[in-house]
mmCIF file as gemmi writes it, N, C-alpha and C atoms, coordinates in Angstrom:
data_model
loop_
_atom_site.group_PDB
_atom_site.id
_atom_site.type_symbol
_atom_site.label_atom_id
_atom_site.label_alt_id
_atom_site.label_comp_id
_atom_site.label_asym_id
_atom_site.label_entity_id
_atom_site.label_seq_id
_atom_site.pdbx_PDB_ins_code
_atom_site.Cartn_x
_atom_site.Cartn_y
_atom_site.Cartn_z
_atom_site.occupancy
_atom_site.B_iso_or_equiv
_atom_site.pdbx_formal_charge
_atom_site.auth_seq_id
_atom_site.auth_asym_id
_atom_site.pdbx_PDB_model_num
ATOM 1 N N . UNK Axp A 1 ? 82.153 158.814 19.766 1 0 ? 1 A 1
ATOM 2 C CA . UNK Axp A 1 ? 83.563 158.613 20.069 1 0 ? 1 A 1
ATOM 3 C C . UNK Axp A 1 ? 84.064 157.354 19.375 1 0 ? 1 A 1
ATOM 4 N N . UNK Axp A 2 ? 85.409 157.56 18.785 1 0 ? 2 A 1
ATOM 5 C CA . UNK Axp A 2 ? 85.637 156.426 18.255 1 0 ? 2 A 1
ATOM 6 C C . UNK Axp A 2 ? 86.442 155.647 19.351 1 0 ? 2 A 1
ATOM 7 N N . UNK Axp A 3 ? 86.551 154.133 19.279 1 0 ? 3 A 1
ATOM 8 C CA . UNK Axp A 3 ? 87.554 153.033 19.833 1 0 ? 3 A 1
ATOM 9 C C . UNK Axp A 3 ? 88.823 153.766 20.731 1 0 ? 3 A 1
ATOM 10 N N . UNK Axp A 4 ? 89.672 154.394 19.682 1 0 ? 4 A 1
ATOM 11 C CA . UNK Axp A 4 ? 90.776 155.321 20.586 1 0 ? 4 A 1
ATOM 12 C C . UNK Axp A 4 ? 90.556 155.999 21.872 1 0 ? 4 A 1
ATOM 13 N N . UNK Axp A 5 ? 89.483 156.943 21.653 1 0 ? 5 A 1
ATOM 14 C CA . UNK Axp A 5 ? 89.162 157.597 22.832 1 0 ? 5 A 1
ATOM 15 C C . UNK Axp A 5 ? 88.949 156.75 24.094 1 0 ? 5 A 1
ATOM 16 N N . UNK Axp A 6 ? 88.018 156.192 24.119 1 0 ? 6 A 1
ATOM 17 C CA . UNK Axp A 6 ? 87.391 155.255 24.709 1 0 ? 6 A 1
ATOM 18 C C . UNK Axp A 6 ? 88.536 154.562 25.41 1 0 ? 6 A 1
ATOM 19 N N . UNK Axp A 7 ? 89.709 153.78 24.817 1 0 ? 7 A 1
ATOM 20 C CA . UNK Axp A 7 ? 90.324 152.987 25.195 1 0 ? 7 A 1
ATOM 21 C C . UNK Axp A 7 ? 91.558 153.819 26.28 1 0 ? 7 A 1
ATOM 22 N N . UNK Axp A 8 ? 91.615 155.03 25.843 1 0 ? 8 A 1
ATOM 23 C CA . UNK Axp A 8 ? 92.695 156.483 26.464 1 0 ? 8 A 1
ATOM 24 C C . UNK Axp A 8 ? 92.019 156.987 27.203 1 0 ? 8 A 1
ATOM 25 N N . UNK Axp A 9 ? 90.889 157.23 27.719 1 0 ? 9 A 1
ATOM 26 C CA . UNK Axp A 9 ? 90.022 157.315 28.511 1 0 ? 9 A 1
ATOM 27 C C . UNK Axp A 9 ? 90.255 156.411 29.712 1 0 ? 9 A 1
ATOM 28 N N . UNK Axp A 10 ? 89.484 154.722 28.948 1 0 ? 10 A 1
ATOM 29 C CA . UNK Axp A 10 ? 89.691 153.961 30.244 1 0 ? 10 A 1
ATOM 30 C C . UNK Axp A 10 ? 90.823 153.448 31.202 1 0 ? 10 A 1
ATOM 31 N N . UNK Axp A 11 ? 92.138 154.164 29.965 1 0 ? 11 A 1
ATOM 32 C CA . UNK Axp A 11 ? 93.508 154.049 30.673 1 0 ? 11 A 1
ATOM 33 C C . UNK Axp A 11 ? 93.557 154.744 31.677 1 0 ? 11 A 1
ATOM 34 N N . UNK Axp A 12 ? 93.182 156.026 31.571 1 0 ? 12 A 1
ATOM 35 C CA . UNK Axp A 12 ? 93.887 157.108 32.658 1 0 ? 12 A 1
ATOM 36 C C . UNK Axp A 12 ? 92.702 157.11 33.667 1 0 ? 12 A 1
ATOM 37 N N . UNK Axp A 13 ? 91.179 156.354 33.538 1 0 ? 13 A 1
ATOM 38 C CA . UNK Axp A 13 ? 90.622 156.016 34.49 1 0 ? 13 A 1
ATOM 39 C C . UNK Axp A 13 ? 91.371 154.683 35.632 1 0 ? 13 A 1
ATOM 40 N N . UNK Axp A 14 ? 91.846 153.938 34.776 1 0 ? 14 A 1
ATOM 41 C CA . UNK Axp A 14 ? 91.983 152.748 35.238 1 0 ? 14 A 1
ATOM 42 C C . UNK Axp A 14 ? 93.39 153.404 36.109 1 0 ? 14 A 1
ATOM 43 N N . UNK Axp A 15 ? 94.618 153.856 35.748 1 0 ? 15 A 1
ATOM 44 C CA . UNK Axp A 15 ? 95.269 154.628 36.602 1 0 ? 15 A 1
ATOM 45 C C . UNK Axp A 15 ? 94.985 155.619 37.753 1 0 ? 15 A 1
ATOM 46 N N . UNK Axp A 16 ? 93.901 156.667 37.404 1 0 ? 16 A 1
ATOM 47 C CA . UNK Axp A 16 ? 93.642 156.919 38.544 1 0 ? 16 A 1
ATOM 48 C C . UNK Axp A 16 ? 92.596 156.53 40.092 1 0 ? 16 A 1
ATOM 49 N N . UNK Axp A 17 ? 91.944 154.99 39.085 1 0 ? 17 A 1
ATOM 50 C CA . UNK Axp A 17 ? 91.643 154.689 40.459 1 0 ? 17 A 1
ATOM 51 C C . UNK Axp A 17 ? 92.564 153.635 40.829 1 0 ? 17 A 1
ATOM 52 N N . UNK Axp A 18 ? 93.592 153.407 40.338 1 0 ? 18 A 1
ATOM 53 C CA . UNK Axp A 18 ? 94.569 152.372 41.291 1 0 ? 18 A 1
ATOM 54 C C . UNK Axp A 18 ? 95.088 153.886 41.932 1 0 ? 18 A 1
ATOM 55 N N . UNK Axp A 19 ? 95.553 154.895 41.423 1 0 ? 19 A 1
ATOM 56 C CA . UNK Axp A 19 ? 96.524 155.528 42.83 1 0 ? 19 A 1
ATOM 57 C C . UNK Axp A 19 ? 95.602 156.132 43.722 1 0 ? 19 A 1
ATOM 58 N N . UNK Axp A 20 ? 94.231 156.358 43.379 1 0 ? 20 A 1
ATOM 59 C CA . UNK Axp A 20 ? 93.098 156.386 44.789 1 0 ? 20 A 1
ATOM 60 C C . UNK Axp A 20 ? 93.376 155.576 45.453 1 0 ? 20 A 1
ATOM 61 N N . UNK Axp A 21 ? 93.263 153.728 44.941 1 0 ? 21 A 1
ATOM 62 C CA . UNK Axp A 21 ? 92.973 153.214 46.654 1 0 ? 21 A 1
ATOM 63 C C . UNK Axp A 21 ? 94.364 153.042 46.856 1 0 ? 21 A 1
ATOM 64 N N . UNK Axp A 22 ? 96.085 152.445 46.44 1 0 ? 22 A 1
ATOM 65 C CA . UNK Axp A 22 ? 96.498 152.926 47.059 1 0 ? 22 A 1
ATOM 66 C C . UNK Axp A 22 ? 96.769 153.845 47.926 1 0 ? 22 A 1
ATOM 67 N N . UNK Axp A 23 ? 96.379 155.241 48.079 1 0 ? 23 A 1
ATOM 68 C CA . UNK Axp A 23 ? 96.618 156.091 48.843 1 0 ? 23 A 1
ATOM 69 C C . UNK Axp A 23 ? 95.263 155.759 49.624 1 0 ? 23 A 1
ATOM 70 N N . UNK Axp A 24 ? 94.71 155.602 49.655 1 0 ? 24 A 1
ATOM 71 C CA . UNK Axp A 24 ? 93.294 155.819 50.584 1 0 ? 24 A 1
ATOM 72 C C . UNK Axp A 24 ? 93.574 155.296 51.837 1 0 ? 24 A 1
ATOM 73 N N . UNK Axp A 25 ? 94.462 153.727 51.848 1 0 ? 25 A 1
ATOM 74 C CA . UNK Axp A 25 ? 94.473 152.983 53.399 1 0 ? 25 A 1
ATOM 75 C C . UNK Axp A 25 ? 95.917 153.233 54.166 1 0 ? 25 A 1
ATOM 76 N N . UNK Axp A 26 ? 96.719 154.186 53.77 1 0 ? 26 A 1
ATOM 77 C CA . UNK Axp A 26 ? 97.636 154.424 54.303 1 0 ? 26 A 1
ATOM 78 C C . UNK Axp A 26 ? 97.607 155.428 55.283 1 0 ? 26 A 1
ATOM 79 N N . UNK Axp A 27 ? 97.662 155.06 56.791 1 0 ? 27 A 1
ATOM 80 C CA . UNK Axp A 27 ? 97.525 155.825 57.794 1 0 ? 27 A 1
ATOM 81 C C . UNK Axp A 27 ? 98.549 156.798 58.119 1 0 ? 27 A 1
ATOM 82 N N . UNK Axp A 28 ? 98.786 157.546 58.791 1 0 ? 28 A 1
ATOM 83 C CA . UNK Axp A 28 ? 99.505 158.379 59.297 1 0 ? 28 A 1
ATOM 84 C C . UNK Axp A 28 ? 100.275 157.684 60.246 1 0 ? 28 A 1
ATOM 85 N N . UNK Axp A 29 ? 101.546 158.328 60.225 1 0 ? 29 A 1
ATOM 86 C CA . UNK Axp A 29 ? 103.196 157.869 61.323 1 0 ? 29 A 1
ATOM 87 C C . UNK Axp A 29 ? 102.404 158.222 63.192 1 0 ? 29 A 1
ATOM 88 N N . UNK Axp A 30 ? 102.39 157.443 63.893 1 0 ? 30 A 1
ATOM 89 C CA . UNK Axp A 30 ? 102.093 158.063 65.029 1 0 ? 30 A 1
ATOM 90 C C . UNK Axp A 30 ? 103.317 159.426 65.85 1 0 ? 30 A 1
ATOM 91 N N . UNK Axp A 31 ? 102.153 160.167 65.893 1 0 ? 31 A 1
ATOM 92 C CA . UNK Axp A 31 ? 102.83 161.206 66.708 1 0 ? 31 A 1
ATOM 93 C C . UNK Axp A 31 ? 103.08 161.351 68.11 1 0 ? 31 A 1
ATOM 94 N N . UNK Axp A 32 ? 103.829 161.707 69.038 1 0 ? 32 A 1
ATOM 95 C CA . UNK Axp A 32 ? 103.245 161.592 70.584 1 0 ? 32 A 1
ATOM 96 C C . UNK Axp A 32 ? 103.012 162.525 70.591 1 0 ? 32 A 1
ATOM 97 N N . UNK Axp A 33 ? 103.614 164.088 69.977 1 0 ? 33 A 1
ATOM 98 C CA . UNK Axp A 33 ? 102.709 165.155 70.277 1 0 ? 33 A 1
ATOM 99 C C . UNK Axp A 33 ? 101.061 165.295 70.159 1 0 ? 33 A 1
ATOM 100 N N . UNK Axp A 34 ? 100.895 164.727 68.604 1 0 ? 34 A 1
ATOM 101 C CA . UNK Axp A 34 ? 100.111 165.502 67.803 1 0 ? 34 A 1
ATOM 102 C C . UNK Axp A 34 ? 98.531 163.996 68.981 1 0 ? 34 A 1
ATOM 103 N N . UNK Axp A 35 ? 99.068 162.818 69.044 1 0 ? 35 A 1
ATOM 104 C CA . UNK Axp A 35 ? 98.15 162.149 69.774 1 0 ? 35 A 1
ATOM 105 C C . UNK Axp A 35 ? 97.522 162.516 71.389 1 0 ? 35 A 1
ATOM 106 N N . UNK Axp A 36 ? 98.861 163.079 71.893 1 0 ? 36 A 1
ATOM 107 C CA . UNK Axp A 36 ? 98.853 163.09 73.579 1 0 ? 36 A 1
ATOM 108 C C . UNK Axp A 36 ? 98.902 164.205 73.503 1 0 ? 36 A 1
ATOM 109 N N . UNK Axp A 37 ? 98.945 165.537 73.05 1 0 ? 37 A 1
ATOM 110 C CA . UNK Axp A 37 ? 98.369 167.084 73.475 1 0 ? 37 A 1
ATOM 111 C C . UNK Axp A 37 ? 100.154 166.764 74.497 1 0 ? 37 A 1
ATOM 112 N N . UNK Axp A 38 ? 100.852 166.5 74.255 1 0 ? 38 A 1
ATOM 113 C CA . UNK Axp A 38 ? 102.024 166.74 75.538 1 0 ? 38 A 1
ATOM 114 C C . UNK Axp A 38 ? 102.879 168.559 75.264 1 0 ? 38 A 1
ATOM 115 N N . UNK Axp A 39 ? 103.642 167.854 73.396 1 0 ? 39 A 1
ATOM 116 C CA . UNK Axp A 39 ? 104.288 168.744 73.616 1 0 ? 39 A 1
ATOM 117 C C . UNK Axp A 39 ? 106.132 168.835 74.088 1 0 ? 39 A 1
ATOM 118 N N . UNK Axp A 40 ? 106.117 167.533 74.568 1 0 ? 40 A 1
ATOM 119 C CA . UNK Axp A 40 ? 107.013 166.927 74.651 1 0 ? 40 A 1
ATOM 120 C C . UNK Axp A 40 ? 107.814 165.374 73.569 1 0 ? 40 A 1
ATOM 121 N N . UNK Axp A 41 ? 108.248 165.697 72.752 1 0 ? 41 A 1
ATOM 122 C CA . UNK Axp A 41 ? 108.369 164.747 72.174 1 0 ? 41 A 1
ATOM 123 C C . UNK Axp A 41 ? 109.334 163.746 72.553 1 0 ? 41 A 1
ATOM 124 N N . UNK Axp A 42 ? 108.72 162.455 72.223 1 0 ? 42 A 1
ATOM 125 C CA . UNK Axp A 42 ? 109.815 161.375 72.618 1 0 ? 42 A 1
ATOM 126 C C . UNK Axp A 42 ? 111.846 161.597 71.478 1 0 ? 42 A 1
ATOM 127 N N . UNK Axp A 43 ? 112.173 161.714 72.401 1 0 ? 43 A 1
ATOM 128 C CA . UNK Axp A 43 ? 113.923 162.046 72.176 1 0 ? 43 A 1
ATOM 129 C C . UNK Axp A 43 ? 114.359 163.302 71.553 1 0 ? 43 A 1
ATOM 130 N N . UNK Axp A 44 ? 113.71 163.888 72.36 1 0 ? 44 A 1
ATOM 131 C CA . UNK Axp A 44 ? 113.886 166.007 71.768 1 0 ? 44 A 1
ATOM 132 C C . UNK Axp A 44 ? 114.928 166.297 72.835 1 0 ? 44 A 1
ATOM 133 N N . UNK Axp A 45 ? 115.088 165.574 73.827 1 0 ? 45 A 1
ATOM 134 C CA . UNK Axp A 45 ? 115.377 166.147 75.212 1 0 ? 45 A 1
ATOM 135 C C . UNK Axp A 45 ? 117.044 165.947 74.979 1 0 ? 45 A 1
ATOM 136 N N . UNK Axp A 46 ? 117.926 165.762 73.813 1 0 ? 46 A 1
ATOM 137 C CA . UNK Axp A 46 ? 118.933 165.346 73.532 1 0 ? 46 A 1
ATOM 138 C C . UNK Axp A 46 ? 119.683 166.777 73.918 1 0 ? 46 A 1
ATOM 139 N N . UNK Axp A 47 ? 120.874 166.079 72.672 1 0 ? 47 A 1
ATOM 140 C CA . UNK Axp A 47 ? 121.937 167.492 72.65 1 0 ? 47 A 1
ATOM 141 C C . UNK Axp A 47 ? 121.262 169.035 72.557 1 0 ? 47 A 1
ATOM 142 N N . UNK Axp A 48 ? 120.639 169.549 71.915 1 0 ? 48 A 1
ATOM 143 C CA . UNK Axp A 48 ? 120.286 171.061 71.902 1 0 ? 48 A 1
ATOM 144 C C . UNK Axp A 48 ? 120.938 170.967 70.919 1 0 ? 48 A 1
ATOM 145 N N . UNK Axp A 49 ? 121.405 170.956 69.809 1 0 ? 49 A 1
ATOM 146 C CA . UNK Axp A 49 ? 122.188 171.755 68.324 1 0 ? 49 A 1
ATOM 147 C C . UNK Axp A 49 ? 121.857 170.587 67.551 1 0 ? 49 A 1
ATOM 148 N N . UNK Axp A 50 ? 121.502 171.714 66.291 1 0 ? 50 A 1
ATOM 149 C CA . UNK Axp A 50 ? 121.718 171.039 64.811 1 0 ? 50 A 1
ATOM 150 C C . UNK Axp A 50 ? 123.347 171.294 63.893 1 0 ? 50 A 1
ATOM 151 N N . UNK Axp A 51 ? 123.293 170.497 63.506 1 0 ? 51 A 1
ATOM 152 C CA . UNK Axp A 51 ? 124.322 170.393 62.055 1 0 ? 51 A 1
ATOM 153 C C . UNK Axp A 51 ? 124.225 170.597 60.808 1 0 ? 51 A 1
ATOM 154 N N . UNK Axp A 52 ? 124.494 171.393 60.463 1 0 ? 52 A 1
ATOM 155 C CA . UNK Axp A 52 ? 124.347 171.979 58.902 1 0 ? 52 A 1
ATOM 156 C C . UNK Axp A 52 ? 125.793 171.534 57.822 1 0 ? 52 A 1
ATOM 157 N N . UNK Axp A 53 ? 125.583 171.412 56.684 1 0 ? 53 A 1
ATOM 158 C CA . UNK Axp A 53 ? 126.551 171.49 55.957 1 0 ? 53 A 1
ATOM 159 C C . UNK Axp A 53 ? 126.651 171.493 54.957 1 0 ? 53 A 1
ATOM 160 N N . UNK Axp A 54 ? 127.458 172.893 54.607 1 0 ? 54 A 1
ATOM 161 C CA . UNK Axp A 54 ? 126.323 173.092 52.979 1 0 ? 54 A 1
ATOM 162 C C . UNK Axp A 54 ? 128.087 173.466 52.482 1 0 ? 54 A 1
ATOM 163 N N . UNK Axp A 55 ? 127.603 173.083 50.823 1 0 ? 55 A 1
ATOM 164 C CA . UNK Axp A 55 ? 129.006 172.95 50.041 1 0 ? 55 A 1
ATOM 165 C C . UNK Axp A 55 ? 128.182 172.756 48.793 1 0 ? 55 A 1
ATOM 166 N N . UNK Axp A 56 ? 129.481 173.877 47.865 1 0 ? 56 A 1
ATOM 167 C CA . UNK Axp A 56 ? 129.007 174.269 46.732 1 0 ? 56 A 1
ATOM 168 C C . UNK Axp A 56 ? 130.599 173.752 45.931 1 0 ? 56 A 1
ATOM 169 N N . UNK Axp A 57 ? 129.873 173.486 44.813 1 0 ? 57 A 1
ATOM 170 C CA . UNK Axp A 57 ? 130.703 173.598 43.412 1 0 ? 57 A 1
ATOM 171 C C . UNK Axp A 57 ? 132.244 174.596 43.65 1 0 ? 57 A 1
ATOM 172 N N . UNK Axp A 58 ? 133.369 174.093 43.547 1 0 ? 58 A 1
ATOM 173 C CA . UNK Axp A 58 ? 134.452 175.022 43.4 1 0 ? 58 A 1
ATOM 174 C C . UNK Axp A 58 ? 134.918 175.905 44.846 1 0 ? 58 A 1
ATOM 175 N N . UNK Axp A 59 ? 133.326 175.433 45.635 1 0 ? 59 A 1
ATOM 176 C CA . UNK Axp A 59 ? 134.176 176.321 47.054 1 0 ? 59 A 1
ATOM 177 C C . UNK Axp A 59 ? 134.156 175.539 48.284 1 0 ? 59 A 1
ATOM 178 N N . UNK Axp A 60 ? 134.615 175.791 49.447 1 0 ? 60 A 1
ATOM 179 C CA . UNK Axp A 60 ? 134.866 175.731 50.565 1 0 ? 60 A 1
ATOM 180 C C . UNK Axp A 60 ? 133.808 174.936 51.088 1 0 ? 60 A 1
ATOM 181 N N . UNK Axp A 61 ? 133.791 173.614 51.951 1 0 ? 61 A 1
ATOM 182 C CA . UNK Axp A 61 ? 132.549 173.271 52.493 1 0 ? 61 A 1
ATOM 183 C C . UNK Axp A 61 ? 132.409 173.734 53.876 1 0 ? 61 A 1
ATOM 184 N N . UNK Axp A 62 ? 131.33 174.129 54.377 1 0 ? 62 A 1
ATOM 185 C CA . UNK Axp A 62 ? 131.071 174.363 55.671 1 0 ? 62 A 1
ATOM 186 C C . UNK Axp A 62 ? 130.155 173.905 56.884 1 0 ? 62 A 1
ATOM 187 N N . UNK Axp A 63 ? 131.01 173.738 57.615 1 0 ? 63 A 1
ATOM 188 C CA . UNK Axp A 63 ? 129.759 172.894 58.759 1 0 ? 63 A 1
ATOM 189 C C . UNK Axp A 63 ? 129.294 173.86 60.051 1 0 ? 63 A 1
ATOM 190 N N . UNK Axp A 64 ? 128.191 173.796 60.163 1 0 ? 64 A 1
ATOM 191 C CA . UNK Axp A 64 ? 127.995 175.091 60.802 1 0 ? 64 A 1
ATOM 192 C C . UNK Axp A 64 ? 126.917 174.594 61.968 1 0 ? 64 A 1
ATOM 193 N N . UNK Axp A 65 ? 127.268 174.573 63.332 1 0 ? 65 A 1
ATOM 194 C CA . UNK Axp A 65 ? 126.887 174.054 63.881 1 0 ? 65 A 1
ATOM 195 C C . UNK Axp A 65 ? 125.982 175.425 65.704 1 0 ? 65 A 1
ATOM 196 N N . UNK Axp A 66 ? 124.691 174.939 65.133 1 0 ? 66 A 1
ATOM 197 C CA . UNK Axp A 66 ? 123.677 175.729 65.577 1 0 ? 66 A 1
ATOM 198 C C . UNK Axp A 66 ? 123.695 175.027 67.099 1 0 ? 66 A 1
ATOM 199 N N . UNK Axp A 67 ? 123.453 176.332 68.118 1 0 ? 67 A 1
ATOM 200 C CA . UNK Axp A 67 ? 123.146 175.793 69.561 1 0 ? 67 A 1
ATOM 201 C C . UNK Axp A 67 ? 121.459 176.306 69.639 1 0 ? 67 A 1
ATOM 202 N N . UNK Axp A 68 ? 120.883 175.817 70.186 1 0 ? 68 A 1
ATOM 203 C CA . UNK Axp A 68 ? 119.771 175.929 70.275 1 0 ? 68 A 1
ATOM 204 C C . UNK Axp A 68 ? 119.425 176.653 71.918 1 0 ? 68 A 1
């Protein structure tokens, strides 16, 4: 192998072990479901409906509002 290789090589080594250990020590968001088996999530117990609102190019926007 000549110099080039070698050096394009140890680049895209050297890149992929920096985005290994970045990613390696980053934990997960705590869940209360997924920790406590409940099932109940903290602030679900709100309104009941989502909000949608979808709008296109040249037409009409619409808000469309789901009861649960």
């Amino acid at each position: 192998m000549d110099w080039q290789r070698i050096a394009a090589l140890a680049v895209v080594a050297g890149t992929a072990g920096v985005f290994l250990t970045r990613a390696w020590p980053h934990r997960r968001k705590f869940s209360f479901e997924r920790q406590t088996h409940c099932g109940c999530g903290a602030g679900q117990g709100g309104a009941g409906h989502s909000v949608l609102y979808h709008a296109r190019k040249g037409r009409r926007a619409q808000v469309i509002v789901k009861m649960k």
